[in-house]
N, CA and C atoms as an extended XYZ file, in Angstrom:
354
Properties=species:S:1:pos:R:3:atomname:S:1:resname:S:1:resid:I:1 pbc="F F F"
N        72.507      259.521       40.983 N   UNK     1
C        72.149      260.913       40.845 CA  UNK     1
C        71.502      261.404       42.134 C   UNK     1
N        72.062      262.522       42.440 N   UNK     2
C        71.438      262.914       43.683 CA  UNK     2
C        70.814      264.281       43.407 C   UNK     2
N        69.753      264.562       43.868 N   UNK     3
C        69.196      265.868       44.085 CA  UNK     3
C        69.251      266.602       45.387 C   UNK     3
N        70.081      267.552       44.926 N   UNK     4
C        69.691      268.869       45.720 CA  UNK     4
C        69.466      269.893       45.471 C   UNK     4
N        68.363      270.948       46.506 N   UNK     5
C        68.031      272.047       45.510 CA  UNK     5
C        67.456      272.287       44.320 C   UNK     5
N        66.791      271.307       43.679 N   UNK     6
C        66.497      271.095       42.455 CA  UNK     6
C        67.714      270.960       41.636 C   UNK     6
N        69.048      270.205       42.017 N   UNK     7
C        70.238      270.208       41.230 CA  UNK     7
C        70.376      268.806       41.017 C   UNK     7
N        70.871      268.166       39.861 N   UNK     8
C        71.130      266.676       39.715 CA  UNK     8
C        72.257      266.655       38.809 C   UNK     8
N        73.220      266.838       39.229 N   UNK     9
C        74.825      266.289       38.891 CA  UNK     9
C        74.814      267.667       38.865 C   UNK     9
N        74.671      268.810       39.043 N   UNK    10
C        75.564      270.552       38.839 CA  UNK    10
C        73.963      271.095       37.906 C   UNK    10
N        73.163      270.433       37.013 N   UNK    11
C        71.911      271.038       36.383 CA  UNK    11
C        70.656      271.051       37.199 C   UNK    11
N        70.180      271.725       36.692 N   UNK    12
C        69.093      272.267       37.624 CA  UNK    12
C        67.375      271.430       36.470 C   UNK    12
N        67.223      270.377       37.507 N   UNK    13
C        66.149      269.478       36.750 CA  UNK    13
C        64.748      269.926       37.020 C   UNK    13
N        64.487      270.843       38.308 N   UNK    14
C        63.364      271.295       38.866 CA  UNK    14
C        62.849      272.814       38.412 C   UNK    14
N        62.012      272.450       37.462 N   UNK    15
C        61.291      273.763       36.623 CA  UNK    15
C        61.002      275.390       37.357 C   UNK    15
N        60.293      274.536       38.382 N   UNK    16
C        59.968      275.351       39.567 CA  UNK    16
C        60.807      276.533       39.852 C   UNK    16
N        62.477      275.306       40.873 N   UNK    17
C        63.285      275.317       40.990 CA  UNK    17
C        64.231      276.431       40.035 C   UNK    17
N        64.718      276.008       39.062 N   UNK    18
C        65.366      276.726       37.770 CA  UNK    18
C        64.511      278.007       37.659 C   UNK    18
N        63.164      278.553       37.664 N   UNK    19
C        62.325      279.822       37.228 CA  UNK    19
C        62.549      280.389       38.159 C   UNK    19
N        62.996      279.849       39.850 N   UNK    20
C        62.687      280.739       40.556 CA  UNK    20
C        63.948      281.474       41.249 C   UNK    20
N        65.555      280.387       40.823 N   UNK    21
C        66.807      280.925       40.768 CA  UNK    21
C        66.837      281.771       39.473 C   UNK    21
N        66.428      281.551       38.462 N   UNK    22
C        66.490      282.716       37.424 CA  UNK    22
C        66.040      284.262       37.709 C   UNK    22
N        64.526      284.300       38.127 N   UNK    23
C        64.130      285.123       39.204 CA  UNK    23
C        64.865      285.997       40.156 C   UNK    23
N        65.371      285.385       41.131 N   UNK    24
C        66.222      285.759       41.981 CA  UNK    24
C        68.102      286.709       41.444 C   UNK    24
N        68.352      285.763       40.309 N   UNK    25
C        69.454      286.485       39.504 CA  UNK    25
C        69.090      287.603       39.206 C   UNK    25
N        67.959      287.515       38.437 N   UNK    26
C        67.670      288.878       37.833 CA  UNK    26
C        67.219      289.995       38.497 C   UNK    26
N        66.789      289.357       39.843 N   UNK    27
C        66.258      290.491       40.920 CA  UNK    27
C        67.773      290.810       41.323 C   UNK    27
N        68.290      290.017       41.662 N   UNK    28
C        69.661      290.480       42.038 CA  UNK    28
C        70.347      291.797       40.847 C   UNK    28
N        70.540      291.144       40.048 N   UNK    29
C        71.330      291.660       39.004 CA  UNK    29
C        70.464      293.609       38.494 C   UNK    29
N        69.318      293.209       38.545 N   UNK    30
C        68.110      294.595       38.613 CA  UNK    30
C        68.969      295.656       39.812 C   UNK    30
N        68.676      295.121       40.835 N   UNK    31
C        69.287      295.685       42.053 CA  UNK    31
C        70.414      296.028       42.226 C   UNK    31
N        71.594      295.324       41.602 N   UNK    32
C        73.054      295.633       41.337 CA  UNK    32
C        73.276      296.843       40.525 C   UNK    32
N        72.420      296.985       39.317 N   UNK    33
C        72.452      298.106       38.409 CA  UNK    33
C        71.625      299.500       38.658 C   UNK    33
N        70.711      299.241       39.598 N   UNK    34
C        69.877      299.974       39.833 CA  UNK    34
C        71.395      301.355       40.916 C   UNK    34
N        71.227      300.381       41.791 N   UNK    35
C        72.554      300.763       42.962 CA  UNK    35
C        73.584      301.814       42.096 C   UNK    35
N        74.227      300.452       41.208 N   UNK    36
C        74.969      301.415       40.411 CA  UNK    36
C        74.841      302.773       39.841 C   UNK    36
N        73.559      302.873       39.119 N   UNK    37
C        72.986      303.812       38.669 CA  UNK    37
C        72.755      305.031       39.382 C   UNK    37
N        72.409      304.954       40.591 N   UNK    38
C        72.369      305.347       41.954 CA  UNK    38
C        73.630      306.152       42.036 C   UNK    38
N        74.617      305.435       42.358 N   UNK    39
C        76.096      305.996       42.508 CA  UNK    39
C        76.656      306.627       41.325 C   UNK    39
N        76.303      306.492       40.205 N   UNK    40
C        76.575      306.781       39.394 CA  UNK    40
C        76.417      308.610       38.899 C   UNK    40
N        75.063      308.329       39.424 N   UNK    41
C        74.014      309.449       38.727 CA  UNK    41
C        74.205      310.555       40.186 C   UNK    41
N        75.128      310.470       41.423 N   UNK    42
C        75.368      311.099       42.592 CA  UNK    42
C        76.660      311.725       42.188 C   UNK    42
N        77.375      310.900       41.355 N   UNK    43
C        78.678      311.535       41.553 CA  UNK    43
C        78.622      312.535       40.634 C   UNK    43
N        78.232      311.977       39.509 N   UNK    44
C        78.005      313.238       38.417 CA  UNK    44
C        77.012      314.245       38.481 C   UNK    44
N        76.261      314.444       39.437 N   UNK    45
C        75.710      315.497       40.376 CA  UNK    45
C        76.747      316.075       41.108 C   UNK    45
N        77.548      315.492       41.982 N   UNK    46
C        78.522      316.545       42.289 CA  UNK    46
C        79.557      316.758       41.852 C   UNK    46
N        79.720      316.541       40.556 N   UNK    47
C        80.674      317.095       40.141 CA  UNK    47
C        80.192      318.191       38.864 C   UNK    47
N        78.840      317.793       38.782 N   UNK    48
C        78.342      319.121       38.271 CA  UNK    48
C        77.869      320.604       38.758 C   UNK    48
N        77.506      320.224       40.061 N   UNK    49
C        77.387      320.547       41.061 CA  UNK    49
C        79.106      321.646       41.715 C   UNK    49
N        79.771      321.383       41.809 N   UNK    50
C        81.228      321.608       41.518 CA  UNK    50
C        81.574      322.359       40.496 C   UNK    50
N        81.764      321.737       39.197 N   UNK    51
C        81.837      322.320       38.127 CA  UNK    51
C        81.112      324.159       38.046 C   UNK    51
N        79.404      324.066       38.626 N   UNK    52
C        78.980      324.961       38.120 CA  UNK    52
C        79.176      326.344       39.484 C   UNK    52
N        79.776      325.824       40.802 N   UNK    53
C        80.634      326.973       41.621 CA  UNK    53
C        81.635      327.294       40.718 C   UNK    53
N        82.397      326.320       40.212 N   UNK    54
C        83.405      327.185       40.284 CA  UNK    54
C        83.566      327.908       38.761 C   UNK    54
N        82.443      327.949       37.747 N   UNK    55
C        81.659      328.854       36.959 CA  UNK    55
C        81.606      329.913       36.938 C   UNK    55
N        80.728      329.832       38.592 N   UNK    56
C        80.287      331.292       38.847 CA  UNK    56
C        81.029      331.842       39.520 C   UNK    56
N        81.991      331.810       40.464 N   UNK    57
C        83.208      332.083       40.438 CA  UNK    57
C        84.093      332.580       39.609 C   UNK    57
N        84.791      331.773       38.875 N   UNK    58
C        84.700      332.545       37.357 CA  UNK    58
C        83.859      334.252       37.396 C   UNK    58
N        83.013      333.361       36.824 N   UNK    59
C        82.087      334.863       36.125 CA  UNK    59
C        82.400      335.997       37.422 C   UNK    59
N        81.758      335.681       38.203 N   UNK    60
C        81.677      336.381       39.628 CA  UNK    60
C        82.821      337.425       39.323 C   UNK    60
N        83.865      336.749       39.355 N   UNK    61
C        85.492      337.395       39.949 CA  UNK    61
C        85.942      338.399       38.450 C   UNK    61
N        85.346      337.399       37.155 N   UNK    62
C        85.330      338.814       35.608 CA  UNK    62
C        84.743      339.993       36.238 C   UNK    62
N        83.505      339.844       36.444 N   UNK    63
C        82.846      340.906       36.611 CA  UNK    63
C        82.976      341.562       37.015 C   UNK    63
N        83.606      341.434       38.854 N   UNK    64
C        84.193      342.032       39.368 CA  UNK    64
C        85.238      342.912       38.831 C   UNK    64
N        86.168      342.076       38.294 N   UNK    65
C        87.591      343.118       37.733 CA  UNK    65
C        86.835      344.205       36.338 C   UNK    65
N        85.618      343.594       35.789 N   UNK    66
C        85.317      344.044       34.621 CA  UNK    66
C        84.555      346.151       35.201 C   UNK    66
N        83.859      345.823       36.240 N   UNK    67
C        83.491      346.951       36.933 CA  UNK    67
C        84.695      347.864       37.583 C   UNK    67
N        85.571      347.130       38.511 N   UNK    68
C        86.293      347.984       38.692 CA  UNK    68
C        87.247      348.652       37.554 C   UNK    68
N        87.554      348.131       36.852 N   UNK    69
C        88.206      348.514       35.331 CA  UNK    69
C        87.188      349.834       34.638 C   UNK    69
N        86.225      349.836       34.747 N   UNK    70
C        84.995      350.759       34.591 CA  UNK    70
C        85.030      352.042       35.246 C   UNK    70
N        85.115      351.446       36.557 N   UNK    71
C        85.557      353.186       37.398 CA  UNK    71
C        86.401      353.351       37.284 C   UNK    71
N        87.322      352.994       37.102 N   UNK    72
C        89.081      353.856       36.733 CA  UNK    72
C        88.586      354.428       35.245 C   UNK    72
N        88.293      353.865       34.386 N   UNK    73
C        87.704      354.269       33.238 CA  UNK    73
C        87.136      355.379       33.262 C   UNK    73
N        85.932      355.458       34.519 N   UNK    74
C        84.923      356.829       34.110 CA  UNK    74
C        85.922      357.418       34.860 C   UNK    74
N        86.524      357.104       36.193 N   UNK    75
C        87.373      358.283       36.749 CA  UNK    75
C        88.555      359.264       35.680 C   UNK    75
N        89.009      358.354       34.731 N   UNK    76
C        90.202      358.866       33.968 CA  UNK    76
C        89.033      360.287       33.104 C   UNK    76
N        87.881      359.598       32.549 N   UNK    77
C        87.506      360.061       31.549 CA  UNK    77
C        86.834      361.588       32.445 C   UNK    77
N        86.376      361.316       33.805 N   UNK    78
C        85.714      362.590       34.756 CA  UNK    78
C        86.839      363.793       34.479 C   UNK    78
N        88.360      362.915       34.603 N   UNK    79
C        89.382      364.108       35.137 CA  UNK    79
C        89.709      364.592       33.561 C   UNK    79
N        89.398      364.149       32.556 N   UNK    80
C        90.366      364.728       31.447 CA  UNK    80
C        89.317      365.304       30.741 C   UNK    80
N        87.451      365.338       31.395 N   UNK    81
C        86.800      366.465       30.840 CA  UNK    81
C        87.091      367.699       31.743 C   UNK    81
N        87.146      367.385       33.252 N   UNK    82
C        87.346      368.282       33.937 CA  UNK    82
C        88.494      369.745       33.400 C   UNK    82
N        90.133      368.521       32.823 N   UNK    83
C        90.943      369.668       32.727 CA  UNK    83
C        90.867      370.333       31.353 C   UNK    83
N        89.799      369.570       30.507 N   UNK    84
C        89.649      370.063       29.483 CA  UNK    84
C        88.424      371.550       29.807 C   UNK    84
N        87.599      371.350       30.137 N   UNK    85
C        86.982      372.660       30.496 CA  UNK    85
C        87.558      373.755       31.448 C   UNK    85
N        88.560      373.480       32.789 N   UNK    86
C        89.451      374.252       33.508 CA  UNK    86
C        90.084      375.253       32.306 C   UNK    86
N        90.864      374.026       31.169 N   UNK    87
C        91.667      374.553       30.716 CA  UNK    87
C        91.085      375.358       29.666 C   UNK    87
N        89.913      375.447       28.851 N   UNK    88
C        89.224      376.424       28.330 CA  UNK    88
C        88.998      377.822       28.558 C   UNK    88
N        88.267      377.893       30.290 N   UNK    89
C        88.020      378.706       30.920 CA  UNK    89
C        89.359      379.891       31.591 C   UNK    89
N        90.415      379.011       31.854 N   UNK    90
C        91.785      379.646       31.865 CA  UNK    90
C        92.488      380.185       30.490 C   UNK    90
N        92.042      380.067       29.700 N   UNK    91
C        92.254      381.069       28.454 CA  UNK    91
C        91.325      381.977       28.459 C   UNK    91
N        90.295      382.107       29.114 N   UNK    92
C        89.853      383.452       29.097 CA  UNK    92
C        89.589      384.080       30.114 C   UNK    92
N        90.826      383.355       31.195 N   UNK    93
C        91.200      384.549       32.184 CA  UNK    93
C        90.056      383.921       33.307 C   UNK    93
N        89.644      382.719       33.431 N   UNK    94
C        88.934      382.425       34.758 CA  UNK    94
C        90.254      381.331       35.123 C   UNK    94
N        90.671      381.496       36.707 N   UNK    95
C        91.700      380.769       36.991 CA  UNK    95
C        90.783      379.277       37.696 C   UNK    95
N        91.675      378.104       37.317 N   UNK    96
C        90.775      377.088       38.107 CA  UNK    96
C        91.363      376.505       39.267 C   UNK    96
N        90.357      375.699       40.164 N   UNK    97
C        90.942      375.358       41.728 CA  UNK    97
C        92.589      374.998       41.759 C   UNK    97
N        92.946      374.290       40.428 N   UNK    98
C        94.232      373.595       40.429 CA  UNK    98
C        95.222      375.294       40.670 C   UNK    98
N        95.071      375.815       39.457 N   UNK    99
C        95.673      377.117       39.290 CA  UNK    99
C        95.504      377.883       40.516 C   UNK    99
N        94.648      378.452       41.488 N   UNK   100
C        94.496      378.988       42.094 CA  UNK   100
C        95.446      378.544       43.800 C   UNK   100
N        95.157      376.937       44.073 N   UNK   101
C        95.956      376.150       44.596 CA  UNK   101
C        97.490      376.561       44.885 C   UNK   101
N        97.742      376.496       43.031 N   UNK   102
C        99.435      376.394       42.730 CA  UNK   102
C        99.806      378.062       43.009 C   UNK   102
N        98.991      378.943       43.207 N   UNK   103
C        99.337      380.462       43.407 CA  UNK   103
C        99.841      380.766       44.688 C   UNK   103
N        98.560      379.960       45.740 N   UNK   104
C        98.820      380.275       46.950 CA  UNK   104
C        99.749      379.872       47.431 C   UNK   104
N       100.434      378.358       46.787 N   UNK   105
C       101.232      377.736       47.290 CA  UNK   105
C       102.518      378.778       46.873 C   UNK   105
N       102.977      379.143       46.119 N   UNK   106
C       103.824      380.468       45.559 CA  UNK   106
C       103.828      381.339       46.631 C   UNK   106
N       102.489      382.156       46.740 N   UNK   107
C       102.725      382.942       47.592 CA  UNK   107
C       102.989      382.451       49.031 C   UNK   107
N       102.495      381.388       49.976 N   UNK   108
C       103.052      380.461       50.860 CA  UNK   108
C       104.762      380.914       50.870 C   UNK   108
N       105.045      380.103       49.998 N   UNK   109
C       106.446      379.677       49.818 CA  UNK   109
C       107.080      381.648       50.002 C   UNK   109
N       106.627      382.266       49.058 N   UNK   110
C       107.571      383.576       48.739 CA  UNK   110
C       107.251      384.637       50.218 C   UNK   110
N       106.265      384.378       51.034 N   UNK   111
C       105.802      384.697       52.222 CA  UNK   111
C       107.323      383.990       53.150 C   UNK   111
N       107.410      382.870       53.238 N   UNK   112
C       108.636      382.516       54.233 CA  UNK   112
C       109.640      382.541       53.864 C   UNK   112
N       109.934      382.533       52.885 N   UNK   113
C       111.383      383.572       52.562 CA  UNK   113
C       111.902      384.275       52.794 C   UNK   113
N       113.082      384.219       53.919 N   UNK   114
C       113.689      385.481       54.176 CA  UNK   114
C       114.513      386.269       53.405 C   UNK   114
N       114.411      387.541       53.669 N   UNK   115
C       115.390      388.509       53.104 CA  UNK   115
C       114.881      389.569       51.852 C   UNK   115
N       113.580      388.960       51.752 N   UNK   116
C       112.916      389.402       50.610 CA  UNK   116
C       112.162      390.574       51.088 C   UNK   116
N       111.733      390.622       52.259 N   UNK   117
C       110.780      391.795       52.697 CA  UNK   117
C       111.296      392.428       53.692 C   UNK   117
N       112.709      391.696       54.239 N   UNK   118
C       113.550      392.641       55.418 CA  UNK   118
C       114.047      393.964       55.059 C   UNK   118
């Protein structure tokens, strides 16, 4: 039987020896998981991290379309009180910018017409 290392045929006969490779495993093995944990707990940071750009992104880019959808909205709703009061006021004989517009353009037009005033 030979000893080495506190080893005698492949077993470990030295108390010492044996407590203080046990030791060492477990420091090892502590350290292996720790690491892991480490890498572990990084990646799923960035990928939460990730995840929550492209979230707000998301949201960001709704919102966006959700506002501009809004002003076409109030714009539609500006112009169809507008021609609703024009068109009130032109029943009792007040003409509005549109109407007044479409007159001149008439008279424009019946102004360069030849033959009409020769």
């Amino acid at each position: 039987m030979t000893k080495e290392n506190g080893f005698d045929n492949g077993f470990l006969t030295d108390s010492k020896q044996w407590k203080k490779t046990i030791k060492e495993n477990d420091l090892k093995r502590a350290e292996e998981s720790r690491a892991s944990l480490q890498a572990l707990t990084e990646k799923v940071e960035r990928e939460r991290a990730a995840n929550q750009e492209l979230f707000y992104k998301a949201i960001s880019k709704t919102r966006k379309e959700e506002e501009k959808k809004r002003a076409v909205e109030l714009e539609k709703a500006k112009a169809r009180a507008l021609d609703k009061v024009e068109e009130e006021y032109e029943k009792h004989g007040v003409k509005s910018s549109k109407t007044e517009k479409l007159e001149n353009a008439y008279r424009s037009t019946l102004r360069n017409l030849r033959g009409l005033d020769d």
